[in-house]
Structure formats: structure tokens, C-alpha cells
C-alpha positions as CSV (number, residue, x, y, z in Angstrom):
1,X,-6.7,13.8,-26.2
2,X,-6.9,14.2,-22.6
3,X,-4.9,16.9,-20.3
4,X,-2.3,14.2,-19.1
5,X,-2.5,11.9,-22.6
6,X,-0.9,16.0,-24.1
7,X,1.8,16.0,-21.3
8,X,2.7,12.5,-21.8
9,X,3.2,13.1,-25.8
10,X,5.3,16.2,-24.8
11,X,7.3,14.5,-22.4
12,X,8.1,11.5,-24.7
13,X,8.4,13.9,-27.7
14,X,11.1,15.8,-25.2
15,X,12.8,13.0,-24.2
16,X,13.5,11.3,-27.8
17,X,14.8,15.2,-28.6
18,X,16.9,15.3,-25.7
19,X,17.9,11.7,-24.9
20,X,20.0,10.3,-22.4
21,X,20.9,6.6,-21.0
22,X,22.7,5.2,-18.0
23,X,23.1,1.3,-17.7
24,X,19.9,1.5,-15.2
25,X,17.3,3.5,-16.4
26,X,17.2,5.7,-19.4
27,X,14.9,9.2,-20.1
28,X,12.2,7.0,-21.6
29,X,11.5,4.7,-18.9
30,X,11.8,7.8,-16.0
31,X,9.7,9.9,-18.1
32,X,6.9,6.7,-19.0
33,X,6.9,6.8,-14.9
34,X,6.9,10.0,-13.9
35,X,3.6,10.3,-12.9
36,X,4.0,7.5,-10.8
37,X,7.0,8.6,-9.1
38,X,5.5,11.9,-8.2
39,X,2.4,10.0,-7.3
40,X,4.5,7.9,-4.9
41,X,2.8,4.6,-6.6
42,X,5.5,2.4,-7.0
43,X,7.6,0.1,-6.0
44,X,9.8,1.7,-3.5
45,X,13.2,0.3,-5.2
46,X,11.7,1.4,-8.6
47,X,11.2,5.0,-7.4
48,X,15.1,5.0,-5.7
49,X,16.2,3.8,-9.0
50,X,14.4,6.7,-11.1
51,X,15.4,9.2,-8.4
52,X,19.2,8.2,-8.9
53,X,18.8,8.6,-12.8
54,X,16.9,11.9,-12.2
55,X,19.7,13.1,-10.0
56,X,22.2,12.5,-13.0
57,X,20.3,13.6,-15.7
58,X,19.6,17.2,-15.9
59,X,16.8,16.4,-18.7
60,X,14.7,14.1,-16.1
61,X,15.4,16.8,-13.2
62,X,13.8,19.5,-15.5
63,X,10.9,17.2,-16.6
64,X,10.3,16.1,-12.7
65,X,10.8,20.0,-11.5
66,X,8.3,20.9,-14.1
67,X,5.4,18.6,-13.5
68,X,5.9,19.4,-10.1
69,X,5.5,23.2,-10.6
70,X,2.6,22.7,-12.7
71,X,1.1,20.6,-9.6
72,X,1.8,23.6,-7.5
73,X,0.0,26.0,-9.8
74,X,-3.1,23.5,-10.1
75,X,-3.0,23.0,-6.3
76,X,-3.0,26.6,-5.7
77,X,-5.7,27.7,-8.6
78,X,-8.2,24.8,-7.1
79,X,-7.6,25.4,-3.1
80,X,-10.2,28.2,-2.5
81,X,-13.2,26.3,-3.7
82,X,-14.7,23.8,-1.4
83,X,-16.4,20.8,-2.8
84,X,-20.1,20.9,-2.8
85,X,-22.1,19.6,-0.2
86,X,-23.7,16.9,-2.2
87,X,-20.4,15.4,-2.8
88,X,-19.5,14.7,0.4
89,X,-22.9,13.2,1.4
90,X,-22.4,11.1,-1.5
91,X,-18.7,9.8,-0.3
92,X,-20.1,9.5,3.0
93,X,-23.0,7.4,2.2
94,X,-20.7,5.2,-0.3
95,X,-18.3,4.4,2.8
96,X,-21.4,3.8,4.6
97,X,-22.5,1.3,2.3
98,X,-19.7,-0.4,1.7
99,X,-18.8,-0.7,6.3
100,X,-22.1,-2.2,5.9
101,X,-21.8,-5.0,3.9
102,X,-19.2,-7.0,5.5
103,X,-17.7,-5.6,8.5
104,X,-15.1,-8.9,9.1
105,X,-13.4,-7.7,6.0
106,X,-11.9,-4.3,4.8
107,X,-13.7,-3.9,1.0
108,X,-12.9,-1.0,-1.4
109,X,-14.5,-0.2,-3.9
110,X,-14.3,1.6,-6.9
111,X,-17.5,3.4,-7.4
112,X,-18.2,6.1,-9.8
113,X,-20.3,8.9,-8.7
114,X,-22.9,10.5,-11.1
115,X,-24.6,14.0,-10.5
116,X,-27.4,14.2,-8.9
């Protein structure tokens, strides 16, 4: 099980434990989305929604404040070290490939990198 599969399991386990509903959004569904919402990758009425339940709920202010935290911590522990060289040359030469093969249209793609 993977780092955020764990926290996920914890956070539902927590929320079935603690419970709590309003008439528009209950622990369950802010805690299935919390990623998203602190990822800003939803729908912008979605996020108001969850933020208004979060604000009322002391359960989803603690899970939100948590993952948050533990953000901080990761942010922190992971800022001194500079990504290798080779990576960037790689993400370089991917955005250089991709300019290259149509410039009329904007293309992204999802590439995964391998070691060299």
C-alpha cells in the first residue's frame, strides 16, 4: 500500500469513527477529496462547498490542518536538495520535443522519465 493509499485508509477509518453530516457535504465526501481541495484541482464551487463544511466541522478542520502540516514537514525535509542535473536536461529536452512537433497547437504530454 502506497504512502497516500495509508493516509487515505486513515482518513476514511477516522471519519466513519468520528462522523458528521450537513445537508451539503458530509466527512466522507470532504475527506474522499481532500487531496484535491488542498491540491486546488477542482471545480471551484466544489472546493467552496467543502471549505464551508470544513469550516463547520471541527473533524474536517483537523483532517485539512493535518495534511497540511504534514505538507509543511515534507516541503521543508525535501527543500535543501536540488534535483540532479540529468533531470532537468531530460524535462528540458521533453518540452523541446514536444514545441517541435506542432507549434500551431499547445500539446502536453504525459511522459514518464526513466533513469538514465
Amino acid at each position: 500500500m502506497s504512502d497516500m493509499e495509508a493516509r487515505r485508509a486513515q482518513i476514511e477509518r477516522l471519519v466513519r469513527e468520528v462522523g458528521c453530516t450537513d445537508s451539503d457535504c458530509s466527512c466522507e465526501e470532504f475527506a474522499e477529496h481532500l487531496f484535491e481541495l488542498l491540491d486546488a484541482e477542482m471545480p471551484e464551487e466544489q472546493a467552496r462547498r467543502l471549505d464551508a463544511h470544513a469550516a463547520d466541522c471541527v473533524h474536517c478542520t483537523d483532517l485539512s490542518e493535518a495534511e497540511k502540516h504534514l505538507r509543511e514537514l515534507l516541503r521543508e525535509a525535501c527543500c535543501g536538495q536540488a534535483a540532479p542535473d540529468s533531470l532537468r536536461t531530460r524535462i528540458v529536452e521533453q518540452f523541446s520535443f514536444v514545441s517541435k512537433d506542432d507549434s500551431s497547437q499547445v500539446a502536453y504530454s504525459r511522459t514518464e522519465f526513466r533513469s538514465s
